[in-house]
C-alpha positions in Angstrom: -2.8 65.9 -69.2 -3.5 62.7 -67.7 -4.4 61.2 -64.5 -7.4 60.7 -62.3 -8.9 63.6 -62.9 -8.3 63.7 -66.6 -11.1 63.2 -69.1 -11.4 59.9 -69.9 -9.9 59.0 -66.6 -10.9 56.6 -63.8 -13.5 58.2 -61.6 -12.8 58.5 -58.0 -13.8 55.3 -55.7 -16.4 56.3 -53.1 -16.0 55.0 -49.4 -18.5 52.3 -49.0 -21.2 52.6 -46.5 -21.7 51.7 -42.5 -22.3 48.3 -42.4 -21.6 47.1 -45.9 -19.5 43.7 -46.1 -18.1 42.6 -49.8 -20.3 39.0 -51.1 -18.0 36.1 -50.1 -17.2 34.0 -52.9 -18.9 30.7 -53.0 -16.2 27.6 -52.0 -15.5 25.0 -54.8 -17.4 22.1 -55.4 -16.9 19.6 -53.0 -15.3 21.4 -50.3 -16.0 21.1 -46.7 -15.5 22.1 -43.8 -12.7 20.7 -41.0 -13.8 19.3 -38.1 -13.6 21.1 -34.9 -11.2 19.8 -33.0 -12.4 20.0 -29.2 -10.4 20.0 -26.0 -10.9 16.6 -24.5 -10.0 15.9 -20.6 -9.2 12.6 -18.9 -12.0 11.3 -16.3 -10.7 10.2 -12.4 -8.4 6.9 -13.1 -8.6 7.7 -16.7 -4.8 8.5 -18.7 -4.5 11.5 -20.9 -4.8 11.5 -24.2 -1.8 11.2 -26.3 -0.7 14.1 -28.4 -1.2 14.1 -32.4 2.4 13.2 -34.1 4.6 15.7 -34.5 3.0 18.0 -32.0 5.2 19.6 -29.7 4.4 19.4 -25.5 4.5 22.4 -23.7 7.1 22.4 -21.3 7.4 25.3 -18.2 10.0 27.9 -18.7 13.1 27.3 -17.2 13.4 28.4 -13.2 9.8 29.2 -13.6 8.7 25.3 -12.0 11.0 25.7 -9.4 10.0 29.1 -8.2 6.1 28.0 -8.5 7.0 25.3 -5.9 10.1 26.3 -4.0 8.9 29.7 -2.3 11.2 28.8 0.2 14.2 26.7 2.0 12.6 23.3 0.4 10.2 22.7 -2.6 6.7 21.9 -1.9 6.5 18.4 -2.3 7.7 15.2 -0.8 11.1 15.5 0.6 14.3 13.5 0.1 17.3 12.6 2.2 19.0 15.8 0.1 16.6 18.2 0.4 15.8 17.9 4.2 19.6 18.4 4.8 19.6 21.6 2.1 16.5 23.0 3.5 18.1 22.8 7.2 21.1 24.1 6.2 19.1 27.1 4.4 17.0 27.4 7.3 19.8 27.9 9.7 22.3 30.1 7.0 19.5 32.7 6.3 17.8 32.7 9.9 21.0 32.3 12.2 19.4 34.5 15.1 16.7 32.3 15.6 18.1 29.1 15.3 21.8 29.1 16.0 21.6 32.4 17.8 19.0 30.9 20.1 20.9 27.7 21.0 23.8 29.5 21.8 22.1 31.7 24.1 20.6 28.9 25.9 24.3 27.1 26.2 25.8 30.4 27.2 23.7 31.0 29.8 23.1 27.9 31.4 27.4 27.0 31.1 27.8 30.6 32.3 26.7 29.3 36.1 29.7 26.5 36.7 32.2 29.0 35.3 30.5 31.6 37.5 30.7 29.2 40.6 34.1 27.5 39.8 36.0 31.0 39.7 34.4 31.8 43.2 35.2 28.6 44.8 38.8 29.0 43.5 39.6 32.6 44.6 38.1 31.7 47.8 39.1 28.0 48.5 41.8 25.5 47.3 40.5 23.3 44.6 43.9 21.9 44.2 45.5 19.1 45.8 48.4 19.1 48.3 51.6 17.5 47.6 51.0 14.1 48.4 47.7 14.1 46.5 45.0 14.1 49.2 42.4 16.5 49.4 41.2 18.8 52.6 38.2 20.2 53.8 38.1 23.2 51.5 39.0 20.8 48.8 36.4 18.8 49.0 33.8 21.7 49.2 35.1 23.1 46.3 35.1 19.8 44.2 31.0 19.3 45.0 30.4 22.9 44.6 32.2 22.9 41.1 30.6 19.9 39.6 27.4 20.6 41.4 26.7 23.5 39.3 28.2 21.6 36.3 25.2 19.6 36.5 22.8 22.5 37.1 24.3 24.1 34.1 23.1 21.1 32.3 19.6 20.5 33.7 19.0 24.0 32.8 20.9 23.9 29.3 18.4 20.5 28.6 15.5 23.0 29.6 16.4 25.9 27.3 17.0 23.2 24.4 13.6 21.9 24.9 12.0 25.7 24.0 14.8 26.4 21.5 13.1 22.6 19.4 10.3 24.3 19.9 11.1 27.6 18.3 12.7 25.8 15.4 9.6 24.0 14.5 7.9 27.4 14.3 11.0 28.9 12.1 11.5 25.7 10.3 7.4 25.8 9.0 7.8 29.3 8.3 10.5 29.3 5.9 9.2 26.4 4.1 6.6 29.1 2.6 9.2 32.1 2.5 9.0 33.5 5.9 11.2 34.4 7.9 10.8 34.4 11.6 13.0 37.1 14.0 14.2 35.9 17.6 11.0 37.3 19.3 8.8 36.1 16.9 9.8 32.5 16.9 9.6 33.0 20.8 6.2 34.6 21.0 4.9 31.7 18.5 5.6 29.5 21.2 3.2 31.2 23.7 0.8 29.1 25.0 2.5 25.6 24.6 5.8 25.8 26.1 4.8 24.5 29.5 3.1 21.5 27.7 5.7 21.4 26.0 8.1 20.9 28.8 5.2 18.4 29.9 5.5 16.0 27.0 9.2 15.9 27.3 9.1 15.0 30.7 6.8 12.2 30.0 8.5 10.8 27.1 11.7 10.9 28.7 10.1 9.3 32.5 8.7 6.6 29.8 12.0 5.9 28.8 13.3 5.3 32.5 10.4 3.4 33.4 11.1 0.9 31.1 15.1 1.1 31.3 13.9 0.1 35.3 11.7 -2.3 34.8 14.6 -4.2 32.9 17.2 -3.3 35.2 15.2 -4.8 38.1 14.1 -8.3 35.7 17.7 -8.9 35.3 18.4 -8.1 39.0 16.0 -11.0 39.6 17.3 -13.3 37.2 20.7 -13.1 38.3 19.8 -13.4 41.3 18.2 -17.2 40.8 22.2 -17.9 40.1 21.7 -19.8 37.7 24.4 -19.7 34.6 22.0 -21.1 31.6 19.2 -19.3 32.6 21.1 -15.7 32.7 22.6 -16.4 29.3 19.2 -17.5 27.8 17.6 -14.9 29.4 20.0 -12.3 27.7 20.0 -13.6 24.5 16.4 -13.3 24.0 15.5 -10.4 25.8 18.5 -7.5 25.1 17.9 -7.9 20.9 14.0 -7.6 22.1 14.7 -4.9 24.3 16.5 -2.9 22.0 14.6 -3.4 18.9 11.9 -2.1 21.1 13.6 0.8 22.2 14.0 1.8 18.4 10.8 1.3 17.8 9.4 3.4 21.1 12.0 6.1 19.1 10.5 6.4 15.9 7.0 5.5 16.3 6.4 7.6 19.5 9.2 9.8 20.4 10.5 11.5 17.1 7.9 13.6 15.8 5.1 15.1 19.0 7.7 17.7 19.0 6.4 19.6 15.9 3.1 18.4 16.0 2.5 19.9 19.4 3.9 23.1 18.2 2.7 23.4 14.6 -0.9 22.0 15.3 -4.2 22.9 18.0 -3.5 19.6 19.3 -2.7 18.6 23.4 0.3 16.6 25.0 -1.7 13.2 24.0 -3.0 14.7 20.6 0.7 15.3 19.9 1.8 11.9 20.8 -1.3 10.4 18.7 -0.3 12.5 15.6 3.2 11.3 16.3 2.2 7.8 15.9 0.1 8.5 13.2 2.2 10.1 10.9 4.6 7.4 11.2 2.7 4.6 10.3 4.2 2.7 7.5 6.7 5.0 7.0 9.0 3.3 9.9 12.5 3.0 8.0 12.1 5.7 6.2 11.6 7.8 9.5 14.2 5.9 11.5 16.7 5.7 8.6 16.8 9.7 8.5 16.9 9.8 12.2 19.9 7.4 12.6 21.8 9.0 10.3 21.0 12.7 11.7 22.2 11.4 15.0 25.5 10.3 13.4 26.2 13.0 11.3 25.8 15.6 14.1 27.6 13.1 16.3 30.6 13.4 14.5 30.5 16.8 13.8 30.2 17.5 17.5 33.2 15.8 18.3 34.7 17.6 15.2 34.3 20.8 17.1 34.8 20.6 20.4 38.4 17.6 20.3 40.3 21.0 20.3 38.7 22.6 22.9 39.2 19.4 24.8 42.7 19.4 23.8 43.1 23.1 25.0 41.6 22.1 28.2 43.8 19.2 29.3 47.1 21.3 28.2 46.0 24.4 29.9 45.0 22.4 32.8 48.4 21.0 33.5 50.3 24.4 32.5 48.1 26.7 35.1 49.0 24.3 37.7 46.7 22.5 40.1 44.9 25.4 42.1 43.2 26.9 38.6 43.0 23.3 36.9 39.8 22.7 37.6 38.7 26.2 36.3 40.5 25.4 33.1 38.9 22.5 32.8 35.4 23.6 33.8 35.8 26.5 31.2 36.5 24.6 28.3 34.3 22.2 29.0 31.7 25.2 29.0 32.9 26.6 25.7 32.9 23.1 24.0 28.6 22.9 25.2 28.4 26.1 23.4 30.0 25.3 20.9 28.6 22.0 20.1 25.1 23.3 20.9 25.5 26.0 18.1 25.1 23.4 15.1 23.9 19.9 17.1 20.6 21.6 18.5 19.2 23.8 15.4 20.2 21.0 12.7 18.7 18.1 14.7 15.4 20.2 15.4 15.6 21.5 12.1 15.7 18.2 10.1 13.0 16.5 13.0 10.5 19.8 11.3 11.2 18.5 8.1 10.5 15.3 8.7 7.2 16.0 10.5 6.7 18.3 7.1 7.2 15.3 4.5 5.1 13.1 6.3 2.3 15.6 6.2 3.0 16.5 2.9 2.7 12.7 1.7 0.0 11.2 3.6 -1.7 14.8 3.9 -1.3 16.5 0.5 -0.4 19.3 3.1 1.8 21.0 0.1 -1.8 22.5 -1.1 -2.1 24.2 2.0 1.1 25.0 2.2 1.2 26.9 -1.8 -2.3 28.2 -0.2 0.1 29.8 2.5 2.5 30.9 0.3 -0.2 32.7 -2.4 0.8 30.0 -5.0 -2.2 29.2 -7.7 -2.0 25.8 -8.7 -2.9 25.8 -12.3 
């Protein structure tokens, strides 16, 4: 019999005690230890230190960059031309009741009241003209009742924008940290500054007249000296001065107190100073972006409303001339709305953006925005 337990056998091993540790054996002769190797950082101004050869650099995963810093329509970080125009196009495709929804509301109602007032005056009045082309009494009151309220529609459409640009700003800084804003809530974010901001419009816009006046009446009084040389010299110096002016007064004052006055505990003035400031040496840049806004939604604006006006003059001349006018006045209503549905929540849209970026570059605003959005920084 053999095994373990067999005489003559290999007695059984015994657990060793708590605590006991087996004797290390001693390292050869002229061994030493390696050197630690300790993490070393870069001071302020100071490069980092270059990896050993052949180590590898860690690199993020994939996506997981993008969602640290993109919690939102546009990533946390300075802005290009691309990104403003992908973060309004975001803004308005996933928020469409506060931004287009809104501006067609406004268009709606205020185009609603010549409609309104057209189809009165023409059930109740010839708006037509008689045969040989001249108009009567009730013509005539019809005519200025009909384009009177034409231009109301307006005025008040021009009001409603002014709140919808604000209510943008609101949506606009809200979905830059993954929020999204309903129609009420971009509303009741405006509380408390939509009169002021109604105020700064106003001013900005009687700035611009003054000055458009005050050049109007110099050039009154230089033509009126009748004298040839001095009207052409006078023109030549003063209209490329004038307008570069103009562009300037644009950019520098009038482009961006919209969102400051709505995003920031500031005043009419404190908006038009942050305005300024924000634009300072960032002039092309600011006006490059606005010029080519302008011309983009431009075109796109015609885009959508030439069949409208199409529509209009064919139905116009089909109906005959007693419900012409109404034809006309209707289509011309539907083209506002129309037009109003993508001009107004892009422009303001891309105006936010702007106002972002600039606070994001001269600001580091992006911190406080990843602070917003519960972002860590690592």
């Amino acid at each position: 019999m053999s095994g373990p337990d067999a005489g003559g056998g290999t007695p059984p091993q015994a657990s060793p005690p708590p605590g006991w540790t087996p004797p290390s054996s001693p390292p050869p002769p002229g061994w030493a230890p390696p050197q630690a190797q300790r993490a070393t950082y870069p001071t302020p101004g100071q490069a980092a230190p270059p990896l050993p050869t052949g180590q590898p650099s860690w690199a993020p995963a994939p996506g997981m960059l993008g969602a640290a810093h993109k919690p939102g329509a546009m990533p946390l970080r300075p802005l290009g031309l691309g990104d403003m125009y992908d973060a309004a196009f975001r803004i308005i495709r996933f928020n469409p009741r506060a931004t287009v929804g809104s501006a067609v509301l406004v268009a709606a109602v205020s185009m609603a009241i010549p409609v309104v007032i057209t189809a009165v005056l023409t059930a109740t009045v010839s708006i037509g003209l008689d045969e040989s082309g001249n108009a009567d009494e009730g013509t005539t009151v019809g005519l200025i009742g009909s384009m009177g309220s034409l231009v109301l529609g307006s005025v008040l459409g021009a009001f409603g924008t002014i709140l919808v640009t604000g209510m943008i700003a609101h949506v606009t800084a809200a979905a830059a940290i993954g929020r999204r804003l309903s129609l009420g809530e971009a509303w009741a974010a405006t509380r408390g500054k939509r009169w002021r901001l109604v105020g700064l419009t106003f001013l900005l816009g009687l700035a611009y007249t003054l000055m458009l006046g005050v050049y109007v009446v110099a050039w009154i009084a230089v033509v009126a000296i009748d004298s040839l040389v001095l009207t052409i010299a006078w023109g030549v110096v003063t209209v490329p001065l004038v307008i570069c002016f103009l562009i300037w007064f644009w950019v520098r004052v009038y482009y961006l107190p919209v969102p400051a006055l709505m995003l920031e505990p500031v005043g009419i003035l404190g908006a038009l100073r942050r305005g300024f400031v924000l634009t300072r040496k960032q002039f092309w840049r600011t006006f490059g972006i606005g010029l080519l806004t302008l011309l983009v939604v431009g075109v796109a604006a015609q885009v959508l409303v030439l069949p409208f006006a199409i529509v209009g003059q064919v139905g116009s001349l089909a109906v005959g001339a007693q419900y012409a006018l109404l034809v006309l006045v209707a289509t011309q209503a539907l083209s506002q709305v129309i037009s109003s549905a993508f001009v107004t929540p892009f422009t303001s849209a891309v105006t936010s953006l702007q106002y972002l970026d600039q606070r994001m570059r001269k600001e580091a605003y992006d911190v406080e925005l990843m602070q917003q959005a519960g972002i860590t920084r690592w």
